[in-house]
C-alpha positions in Angstrom: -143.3 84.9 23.3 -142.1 88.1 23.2 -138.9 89.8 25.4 -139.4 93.4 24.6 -141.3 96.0 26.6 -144.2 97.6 25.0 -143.4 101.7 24.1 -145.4 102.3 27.4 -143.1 100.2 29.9 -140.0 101.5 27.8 -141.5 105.2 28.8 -142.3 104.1 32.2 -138.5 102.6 32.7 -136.9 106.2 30.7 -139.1 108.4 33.1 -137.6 106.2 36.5 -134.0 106.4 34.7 -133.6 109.8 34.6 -135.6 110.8 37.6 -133.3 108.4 39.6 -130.2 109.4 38.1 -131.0 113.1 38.3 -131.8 113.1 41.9 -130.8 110.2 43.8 -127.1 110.2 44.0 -126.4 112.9 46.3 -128.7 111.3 48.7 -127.3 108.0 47.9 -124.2 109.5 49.5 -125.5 110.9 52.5 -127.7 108.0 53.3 -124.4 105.6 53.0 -122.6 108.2 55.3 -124.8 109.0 57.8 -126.9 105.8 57.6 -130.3 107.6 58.0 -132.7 106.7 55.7 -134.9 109.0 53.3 -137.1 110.9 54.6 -140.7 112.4 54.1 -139.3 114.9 51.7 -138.0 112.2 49.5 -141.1 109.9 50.2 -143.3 112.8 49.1 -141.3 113.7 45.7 -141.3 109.9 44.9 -145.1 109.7 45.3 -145.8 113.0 43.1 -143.4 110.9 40.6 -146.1 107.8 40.9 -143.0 106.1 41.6 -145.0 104.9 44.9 -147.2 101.5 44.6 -146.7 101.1 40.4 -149.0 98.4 40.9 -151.4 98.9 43.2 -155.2 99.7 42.3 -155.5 102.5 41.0 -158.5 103.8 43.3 -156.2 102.9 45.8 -153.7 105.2 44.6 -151.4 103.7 42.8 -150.5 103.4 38.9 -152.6 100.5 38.5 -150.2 98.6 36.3 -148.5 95.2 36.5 -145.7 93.9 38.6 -143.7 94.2 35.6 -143.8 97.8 35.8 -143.1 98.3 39.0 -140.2 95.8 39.3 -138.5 98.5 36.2 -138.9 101.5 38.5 -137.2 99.2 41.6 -134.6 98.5 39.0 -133.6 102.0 38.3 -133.5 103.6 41.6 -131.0 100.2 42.9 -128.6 101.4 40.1 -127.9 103.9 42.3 -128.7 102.5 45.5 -130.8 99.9 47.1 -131.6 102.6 50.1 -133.4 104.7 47.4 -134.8 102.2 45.6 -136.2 100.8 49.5 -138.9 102.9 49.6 -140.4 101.7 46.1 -139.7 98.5 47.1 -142.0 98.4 50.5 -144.7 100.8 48.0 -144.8 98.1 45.3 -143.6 94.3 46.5 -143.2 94.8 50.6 -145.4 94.0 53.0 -148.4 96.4 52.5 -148.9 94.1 49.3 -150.2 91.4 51.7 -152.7 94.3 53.5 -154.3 94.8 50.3 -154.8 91.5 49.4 -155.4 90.1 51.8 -157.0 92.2 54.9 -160.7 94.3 55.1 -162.1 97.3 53.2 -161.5 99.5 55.9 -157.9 99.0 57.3 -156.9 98.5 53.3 -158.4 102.3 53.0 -156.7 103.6 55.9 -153.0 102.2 55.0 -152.6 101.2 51.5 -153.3 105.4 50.1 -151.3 106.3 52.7 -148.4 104.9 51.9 -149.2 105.5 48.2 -149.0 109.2 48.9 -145.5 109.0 50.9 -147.3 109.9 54.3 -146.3 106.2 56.0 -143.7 103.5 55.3 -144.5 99.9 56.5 -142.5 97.0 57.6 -142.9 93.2 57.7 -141.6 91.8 60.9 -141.7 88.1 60.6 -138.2 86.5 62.0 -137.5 86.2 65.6 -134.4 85.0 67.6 -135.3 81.6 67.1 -137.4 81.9 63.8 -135.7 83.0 61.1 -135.7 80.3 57.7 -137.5 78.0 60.3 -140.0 80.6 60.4 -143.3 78.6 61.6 -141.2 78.6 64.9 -142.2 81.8 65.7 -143.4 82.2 69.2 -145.0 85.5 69.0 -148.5 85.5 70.0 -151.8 87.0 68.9 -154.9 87.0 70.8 -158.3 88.4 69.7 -160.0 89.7 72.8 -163.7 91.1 72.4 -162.9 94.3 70.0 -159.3 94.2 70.5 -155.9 92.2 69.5 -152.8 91.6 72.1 -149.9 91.0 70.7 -147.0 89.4 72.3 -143.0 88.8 71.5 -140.2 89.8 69.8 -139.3 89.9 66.4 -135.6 90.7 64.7 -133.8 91.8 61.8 -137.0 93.7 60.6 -136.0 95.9 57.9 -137.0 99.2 58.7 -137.8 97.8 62.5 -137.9 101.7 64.5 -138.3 103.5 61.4 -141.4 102.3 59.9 -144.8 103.9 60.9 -146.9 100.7 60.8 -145.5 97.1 61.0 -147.1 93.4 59.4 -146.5 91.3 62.5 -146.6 87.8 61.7 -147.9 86.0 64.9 -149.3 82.8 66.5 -153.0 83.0 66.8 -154.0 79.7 67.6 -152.8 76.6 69.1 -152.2 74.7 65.8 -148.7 73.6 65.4 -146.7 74.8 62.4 -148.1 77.0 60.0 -151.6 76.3 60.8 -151.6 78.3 63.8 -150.3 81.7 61.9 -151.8 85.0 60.8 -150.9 88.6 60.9 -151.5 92.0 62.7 -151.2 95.4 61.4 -149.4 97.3 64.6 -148.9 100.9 64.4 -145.7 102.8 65.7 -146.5 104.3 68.7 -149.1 101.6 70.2 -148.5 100.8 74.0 -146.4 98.5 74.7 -144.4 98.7 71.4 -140.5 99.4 71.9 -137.7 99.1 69.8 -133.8 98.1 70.5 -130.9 99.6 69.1 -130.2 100.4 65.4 -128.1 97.1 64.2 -124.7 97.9 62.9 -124.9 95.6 59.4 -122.1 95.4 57.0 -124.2 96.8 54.3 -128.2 98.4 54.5 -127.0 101.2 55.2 -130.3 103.8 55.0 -132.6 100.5 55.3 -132.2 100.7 59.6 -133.1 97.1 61.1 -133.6 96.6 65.0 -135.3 94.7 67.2 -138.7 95.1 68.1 -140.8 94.2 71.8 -144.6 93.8 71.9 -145.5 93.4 75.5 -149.4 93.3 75.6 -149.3 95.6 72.8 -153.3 96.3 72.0 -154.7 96.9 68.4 -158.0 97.0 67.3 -159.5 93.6 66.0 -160.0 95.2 62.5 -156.4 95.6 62.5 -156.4 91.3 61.5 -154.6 91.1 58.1 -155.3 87.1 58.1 -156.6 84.9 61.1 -154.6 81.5 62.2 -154.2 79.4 59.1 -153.7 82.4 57.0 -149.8 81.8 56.5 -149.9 80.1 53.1 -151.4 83.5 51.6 -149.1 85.4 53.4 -146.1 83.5 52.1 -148.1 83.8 48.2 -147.6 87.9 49.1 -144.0 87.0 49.9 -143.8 85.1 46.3 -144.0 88.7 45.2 -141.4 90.6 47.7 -138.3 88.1 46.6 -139.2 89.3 43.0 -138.4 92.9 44.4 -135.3 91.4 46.7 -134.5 89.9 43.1 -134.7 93.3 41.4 -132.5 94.9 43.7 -129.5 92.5 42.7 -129.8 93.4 39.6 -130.1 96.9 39.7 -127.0 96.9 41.5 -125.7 94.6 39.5 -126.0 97.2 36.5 -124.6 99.6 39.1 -121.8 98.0 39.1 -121.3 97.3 35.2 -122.4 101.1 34.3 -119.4 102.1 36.3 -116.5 99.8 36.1 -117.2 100.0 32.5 -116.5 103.5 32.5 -113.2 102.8 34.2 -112.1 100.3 32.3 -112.0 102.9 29.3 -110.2 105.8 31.1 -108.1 103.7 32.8 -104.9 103.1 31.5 -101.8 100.8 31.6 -98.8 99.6 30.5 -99.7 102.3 27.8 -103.3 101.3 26.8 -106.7 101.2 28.1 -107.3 98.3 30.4 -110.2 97.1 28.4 -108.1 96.9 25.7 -106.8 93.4 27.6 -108.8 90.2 26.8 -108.5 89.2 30.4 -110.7 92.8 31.1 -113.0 91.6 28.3 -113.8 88.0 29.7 -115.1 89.6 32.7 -117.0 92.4 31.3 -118.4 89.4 28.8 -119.2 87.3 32.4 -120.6 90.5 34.1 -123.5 91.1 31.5 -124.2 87.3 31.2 -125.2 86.8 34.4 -127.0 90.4 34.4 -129.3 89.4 31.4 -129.8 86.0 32.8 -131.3 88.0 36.1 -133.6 89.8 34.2 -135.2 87.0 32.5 -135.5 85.1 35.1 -137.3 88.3 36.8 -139.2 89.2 33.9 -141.0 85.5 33.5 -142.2 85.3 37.1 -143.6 88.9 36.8 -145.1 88.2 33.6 -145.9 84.7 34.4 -148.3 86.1 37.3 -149.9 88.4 35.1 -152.2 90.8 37.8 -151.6 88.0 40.5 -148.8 86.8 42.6 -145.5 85.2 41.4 -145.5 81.3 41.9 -142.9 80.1 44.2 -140.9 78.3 41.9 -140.5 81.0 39.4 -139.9 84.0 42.4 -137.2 81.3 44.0 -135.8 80.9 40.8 -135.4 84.6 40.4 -134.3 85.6 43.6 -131.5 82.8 44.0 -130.4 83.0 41.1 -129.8 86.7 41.3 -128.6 86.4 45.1 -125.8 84.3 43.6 -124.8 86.2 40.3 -125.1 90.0 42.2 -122.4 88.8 44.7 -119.9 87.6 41.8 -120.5 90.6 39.6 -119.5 93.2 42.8 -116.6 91.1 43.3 -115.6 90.8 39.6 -116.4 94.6 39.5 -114.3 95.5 42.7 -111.1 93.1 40.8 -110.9 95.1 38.0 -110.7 98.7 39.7 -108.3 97.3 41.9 -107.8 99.8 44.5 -110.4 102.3 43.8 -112.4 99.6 43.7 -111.5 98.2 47.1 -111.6 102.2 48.8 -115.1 103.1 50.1 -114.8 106.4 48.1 -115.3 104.8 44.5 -118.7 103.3 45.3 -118.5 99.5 44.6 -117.5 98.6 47.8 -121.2 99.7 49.2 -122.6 97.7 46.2 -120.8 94.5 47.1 -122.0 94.9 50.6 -125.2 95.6 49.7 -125.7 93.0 47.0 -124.4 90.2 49.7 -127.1 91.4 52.1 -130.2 90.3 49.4 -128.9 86.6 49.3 -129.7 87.0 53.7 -132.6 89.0 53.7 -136.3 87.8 52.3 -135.0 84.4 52.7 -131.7 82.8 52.1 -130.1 81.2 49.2 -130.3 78.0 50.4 -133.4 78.1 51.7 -134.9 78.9 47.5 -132.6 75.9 46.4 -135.2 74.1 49.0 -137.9 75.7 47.7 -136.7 75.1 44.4 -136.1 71.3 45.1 -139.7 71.0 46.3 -141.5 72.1 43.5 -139.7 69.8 40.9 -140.5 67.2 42.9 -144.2 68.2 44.2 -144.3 68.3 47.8 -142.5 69.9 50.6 -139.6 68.9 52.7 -140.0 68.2 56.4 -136.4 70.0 58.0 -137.3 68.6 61.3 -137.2 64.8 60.6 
């Protein structure tokens, strides 16, 4: 068993580094002030980079490697901001994951280069307003008529919902209860019958817009099908993968958060010496790194545990609660010891404690792992409606 990265991840991880740190925190700031997020400028720099599907096929367009590798990348860019990082994220763990696994030759050609190359961003929209962590609720619906798909409903708090160019929709296709009667639909910005509500105000996200979106009839063509009705278990194996990235996103704001209360701690002074210069200060910096390594193993093994394929569920929910968890009590730890310029929205931490409370909502909640977590040790799933 061995922890260390091989010279060509180390490179890999340097390269993201100092591309991220060179060029991302001035747009970090305007995306947390305006709340717009980046653009096709940015989207287009990031794909010349490679930064853009790590691990998707190479004659695809992507690098070709491992989760591993692209899971480092993600981890860089959320040092300085999860709304930089965002774009990686949907490239490399989002939804367009499931489109190449999972959906035919020709609409995998059409989107998955695309949004290698920076030219489209797509979006998962899976919860509704009464199908969130009881998601096989959903009510939208999917119909396959001749050559075409209509798609009806509503979905909510998709990430990137307005914004994104092309959207996973997960939908009912059949009249199977439960999960049995859910697949999914490619449906492109702009289709008929596609509308969007108002940008949601969220206490963190800022850059990563999220609103409500309206299919009324909307028609797609039937090659658009990413799986038919009984598909959702894949589709949730694709999500294994995406709370890996939600995951990776703690922790890179996580180390955020260490990298600069560390450097306060040291210039800092009081009562005539540095403050980390007080054992209290040291406990917490001592706590802060704990819980930061302890997120990257835990991220590492499901990566490298799935080798080319998908996370398992128990290893991805171990990840991604256990970082949920630890992000939110670093921030806060982070935000304690700069005191005021911790608490003022002009030293920075206060957008990564906002931000890192968001990941332990979004992708599924904390709870709902510990379920997830609870089934596999004991080998079978949990009814929540009995």
């Amino acid at each position: 068993m061995d922890f260390s990265l091989t010279p060509e991840q180390e490179a890999l991880r340097e390269a993201a580094r100092r591309f991220a740190a060179a060029e991302m925190p001035a747009l970090a700031r305007e995306i947390e002030a305006s709340g717009e997020p980046p653009g096709k400028a940015v989207l287009a720099s990031l794909a010349a980079q490679g930064f853009l599907g790590v691990n998707v096929a190479a004659e695809l367009g992507g690098l070709g490697l491992g989760n591993l590798e692209a899971l480092l990348v993600i981890e860089e860019f959320a040092r300085i901001s999860p709304a930089v990082a965002f774009p990686i994220f949907e490239s490399s763990v989002g939804p367009v994951r499931a489109i190449e696994h999972f959906a035919n030759a020709a609409l995998v050609r059409r989107v998955v280069p695309a949004v290698c190359r920076g030219e489209i961003v797509v979006a998962v929209a899976m919860s509704e307003p009464d199908a969130g962590s009881a998601l096989t609720d959903l009510a939208t619906r999917a119909r396959i008529a001749g050559d075409r798909i209509i798609v009806t409903g509503r979905k909510r708090w998709c990430s990137g919902g307005g914004h994104a160019d092309g959207y996973v929709v997960y939908a009912r296709m059949g009249d199977a209860p439960g999960a049995k009667g859910i697949g999914a639909v490619y449906v492109e910005k702009g289709a008929r019958g596609l509308s969007f509500g108002p940008r949601e105000a969220l206490m963190g996200f800022r850059g990563i817009p999220s609103a409500d979106i309206f299919l009324d009839d909307v028609e797609v063509p039937a090659g658009n099908l990413i799986v038919p009705a009984g598909g959702f278990r894949r589709l949730m194996e694709a999500f294994d993968l995406e709370r890996c990235g939600n995951a990776t996103m703690c922790l890179g704001i996580a180390e955020g958060a260490l990298d600069q209360v560390l450097a306060y701690v040291q210039e800092r002074r009081a009562f005539g010496k540095p403050l980390v210069d007080f054992q209290a200060v040291q406990m917490k910096l001592a706590e802060i790194k704990m819980r930061i390594e302890a997120m990257r193993l835990l991220i590492w093994r499901a990566a490298v545990n799935a080798e080319k394929g998908l996370p398992s569920l128990l290893d991805s929910s171990l990840a991604k609660c256990f970082a949920n968890e630890a992000v939110r009590e670093v921030a806060s730890a982070a935000v304690q010891l700069m005191g005021g310029y911790g608490y003022a929205e002009a030293g920075g931490m206060a957008q990564r404690l906002r931000d890192g409370f968001g990941w332990g909502i979004a992708g599924g909640s904390i709870d709902i792992q510990k379920v997830n977590i609870a089934a596999a040790l004991v080998g079978r799933r949990f009814d929540q409606r009995r």
